[in-house]
C-alpha positions as a Markdown table, in Angstrom:
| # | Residue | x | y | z |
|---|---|---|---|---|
| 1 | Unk | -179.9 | 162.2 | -135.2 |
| 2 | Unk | -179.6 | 163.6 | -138.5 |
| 3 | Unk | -177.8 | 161.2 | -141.4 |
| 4 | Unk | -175.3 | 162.7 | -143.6 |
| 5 | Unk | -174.6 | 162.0 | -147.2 |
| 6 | Unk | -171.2 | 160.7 | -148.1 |
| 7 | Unk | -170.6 | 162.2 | -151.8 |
| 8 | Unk | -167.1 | 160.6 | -153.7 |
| 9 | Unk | -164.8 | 163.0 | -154.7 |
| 10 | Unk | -165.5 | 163.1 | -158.5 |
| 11 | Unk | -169.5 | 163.8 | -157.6 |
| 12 | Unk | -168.0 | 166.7 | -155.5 |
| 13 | Unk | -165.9 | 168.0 | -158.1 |
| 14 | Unk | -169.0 | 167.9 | -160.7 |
| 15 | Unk | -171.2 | 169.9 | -158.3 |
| 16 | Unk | -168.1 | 172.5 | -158.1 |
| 17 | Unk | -167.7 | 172.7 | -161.3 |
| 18 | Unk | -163.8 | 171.5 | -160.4 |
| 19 | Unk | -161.8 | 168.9 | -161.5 |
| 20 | Unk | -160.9 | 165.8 | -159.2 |
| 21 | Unk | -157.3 | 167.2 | -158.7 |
| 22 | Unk | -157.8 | 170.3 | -157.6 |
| 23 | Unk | -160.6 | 169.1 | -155.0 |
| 24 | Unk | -157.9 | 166.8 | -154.2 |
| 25 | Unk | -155.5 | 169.5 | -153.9 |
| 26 | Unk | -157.8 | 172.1 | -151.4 |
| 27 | Unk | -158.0 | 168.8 | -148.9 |
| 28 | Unk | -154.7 | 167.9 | -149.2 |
| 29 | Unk | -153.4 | 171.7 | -148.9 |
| 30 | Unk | -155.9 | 172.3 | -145.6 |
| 31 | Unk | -157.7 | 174.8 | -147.5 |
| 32 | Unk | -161.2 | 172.7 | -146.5 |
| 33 | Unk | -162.4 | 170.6 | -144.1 |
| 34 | Unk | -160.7 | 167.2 | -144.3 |
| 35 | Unk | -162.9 | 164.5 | -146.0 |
| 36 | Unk | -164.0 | 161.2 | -144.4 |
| 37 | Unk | -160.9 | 158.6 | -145.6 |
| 38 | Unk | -162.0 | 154.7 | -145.9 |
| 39 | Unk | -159.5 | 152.0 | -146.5 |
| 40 | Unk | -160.7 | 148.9 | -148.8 |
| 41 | Unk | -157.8 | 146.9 | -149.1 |
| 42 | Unk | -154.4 | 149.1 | -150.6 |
| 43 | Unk | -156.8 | 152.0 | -152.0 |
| 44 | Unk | -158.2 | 155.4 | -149.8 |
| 45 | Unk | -161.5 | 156.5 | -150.4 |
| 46 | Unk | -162.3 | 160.4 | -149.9 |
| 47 | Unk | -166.1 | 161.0 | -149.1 |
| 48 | Unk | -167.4 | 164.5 | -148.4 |
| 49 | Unk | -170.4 | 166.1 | -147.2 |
| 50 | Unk | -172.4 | 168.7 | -148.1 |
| 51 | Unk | -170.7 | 171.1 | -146.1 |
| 52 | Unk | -167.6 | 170.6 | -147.9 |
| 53 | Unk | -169.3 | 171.0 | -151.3 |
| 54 | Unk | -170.8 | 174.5 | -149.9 |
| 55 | Unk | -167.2 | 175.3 | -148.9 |
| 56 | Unk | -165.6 | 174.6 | -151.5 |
| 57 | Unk | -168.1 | 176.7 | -153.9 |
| 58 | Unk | -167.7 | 179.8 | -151.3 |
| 59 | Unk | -164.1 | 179.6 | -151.9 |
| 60 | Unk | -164.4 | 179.2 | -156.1 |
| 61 | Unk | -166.6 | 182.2 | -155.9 |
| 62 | Unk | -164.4 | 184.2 | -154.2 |
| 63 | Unk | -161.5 | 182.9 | -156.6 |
| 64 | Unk | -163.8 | 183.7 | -159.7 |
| 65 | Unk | -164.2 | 187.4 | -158.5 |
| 66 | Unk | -160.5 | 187.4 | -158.3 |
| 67 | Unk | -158.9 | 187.0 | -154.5 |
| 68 | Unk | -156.1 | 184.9 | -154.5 |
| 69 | Unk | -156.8 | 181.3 | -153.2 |
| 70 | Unk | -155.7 | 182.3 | -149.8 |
| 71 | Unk | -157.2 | 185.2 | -149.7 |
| 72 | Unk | -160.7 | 183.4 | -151.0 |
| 73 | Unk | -160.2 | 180.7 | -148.5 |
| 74 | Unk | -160.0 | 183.1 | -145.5 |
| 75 | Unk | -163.2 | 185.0 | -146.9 |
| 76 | Unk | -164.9 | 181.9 | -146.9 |
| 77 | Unk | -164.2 | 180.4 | -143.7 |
| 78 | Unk | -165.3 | 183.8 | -142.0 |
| 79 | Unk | -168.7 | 183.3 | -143.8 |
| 80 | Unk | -168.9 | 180.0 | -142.3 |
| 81 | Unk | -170.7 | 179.7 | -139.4 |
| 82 | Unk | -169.2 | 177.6 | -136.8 |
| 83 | Unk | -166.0 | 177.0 | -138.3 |
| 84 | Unk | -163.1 | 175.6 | -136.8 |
| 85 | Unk | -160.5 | 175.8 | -138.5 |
């Protein structure tokens, strides 16, 4: 069995070249695959994997050659293998 890497949001963001927010935002929005949530007592924790982290710069490239978020997301996802969403 393979172990996978939990990386915290603000890692995520640095590797993306993003800020926390809008990492934040492409969860929250369902534009990426949702994050692993922990609870330690009144505060959520968002871990990702490196799957998310290559999604995420899929869809930023696609952004930075100027598709639309939308538009960059659905590019991306068809160049995922596997994908469910």
């Amino acid at each position: 069995m393979e172990k996978v890497i939990m990386i915290s949001i603000g890692e995520v963001a640095r590797q993306c070249g993003l800020s926390v927010r809008r990492v934040r935002y492409l969860s929250d929005q369902g534009y990426i695959q949702p994050p692993v949530l922990t609870v330690s007592g009144d505060i959520s924790y968002r871990y990702y994997t490196g799957s998310h982290i290559d999604q995420i710069k899929r869809i930023k490239s696609y952004q930075d050659q100027g598709y639309t978020l939308k538009s960059a997301v659905s590019k991306a996802n068809q160049a995922t293998p596997n994908r469910k969403n």
